[in-house]
C-alpha positions in Angstrom: 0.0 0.0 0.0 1.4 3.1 -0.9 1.1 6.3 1.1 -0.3 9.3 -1.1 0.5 11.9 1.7 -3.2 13.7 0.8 -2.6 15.8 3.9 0.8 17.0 2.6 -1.4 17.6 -0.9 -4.3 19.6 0.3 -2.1 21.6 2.4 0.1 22.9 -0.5 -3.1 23.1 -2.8 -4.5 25.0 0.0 -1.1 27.2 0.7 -1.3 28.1 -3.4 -4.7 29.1 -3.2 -4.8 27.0 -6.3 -8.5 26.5 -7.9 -7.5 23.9 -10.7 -5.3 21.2 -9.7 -4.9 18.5 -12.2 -3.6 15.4 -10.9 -1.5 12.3 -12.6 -0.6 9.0 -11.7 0.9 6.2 -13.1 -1.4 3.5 -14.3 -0.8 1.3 -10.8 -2.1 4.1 -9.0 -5.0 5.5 -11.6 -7.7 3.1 -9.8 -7.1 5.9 -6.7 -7.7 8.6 -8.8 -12.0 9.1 -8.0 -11.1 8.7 -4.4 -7.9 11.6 -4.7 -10.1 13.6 -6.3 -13.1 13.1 -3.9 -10.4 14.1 -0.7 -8.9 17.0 -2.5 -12.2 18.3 -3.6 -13.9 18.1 0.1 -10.8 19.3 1.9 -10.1 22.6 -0.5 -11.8 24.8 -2.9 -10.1 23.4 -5.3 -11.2 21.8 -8.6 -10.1 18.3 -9.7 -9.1 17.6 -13.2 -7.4 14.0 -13.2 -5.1 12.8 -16.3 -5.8 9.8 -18.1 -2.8 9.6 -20.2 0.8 8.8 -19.2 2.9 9.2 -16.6 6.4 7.9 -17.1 7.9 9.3 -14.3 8.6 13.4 -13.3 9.5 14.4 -16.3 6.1 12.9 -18.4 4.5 16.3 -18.3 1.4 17.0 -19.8 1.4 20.5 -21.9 -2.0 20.0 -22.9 -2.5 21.2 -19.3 -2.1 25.1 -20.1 -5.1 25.1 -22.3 -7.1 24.1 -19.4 -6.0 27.0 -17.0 -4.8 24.5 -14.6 -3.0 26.3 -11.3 -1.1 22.9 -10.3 -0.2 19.4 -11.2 0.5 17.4 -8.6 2.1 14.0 -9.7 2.3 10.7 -8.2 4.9 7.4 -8.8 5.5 4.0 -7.4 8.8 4.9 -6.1 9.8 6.9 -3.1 11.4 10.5 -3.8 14.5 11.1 -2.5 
């Protein structure tokens, strides 16, 4: 079981006053996503756009993003950062 550190999430969200988070995970984690979405969502005033397409690691960031007005992307991965 992994640990997604939502608390850690919603406080940044929250600190950035961000509106339109968008949030990616790799496809081990994508069964998660309703459930992120549903914390984030009842925990800020944030909005909850989740990405369906890859995630390859850090540096698999979606551009198509912009074009949304997204305020922050908040990635997950199987591995712990270090």
């Amino acid at each position: 079981m992994y640990d997604l550190e939502l608390g850690q999430v919603v406080a940044h969200i929250n600190r950035k006053k961000a509106k339109r988070v968008c949030i990616q995970l790799p496809d081990g984690l994508k069964p998660k996503a309703q459930f992120i979405q549903r914390y984030i969502e009842k925990n800020t005033t944030s909005r909850v756009f989740i990405w369906g397409g890859s995630c390859f690691g850090s540096c698999d960031i979606p551009l198509e993003i912009k074009s949304l007005g997204i305020d922050l992307l908040i990635q997950w991965g199987h591995s712990e950062w270090r």
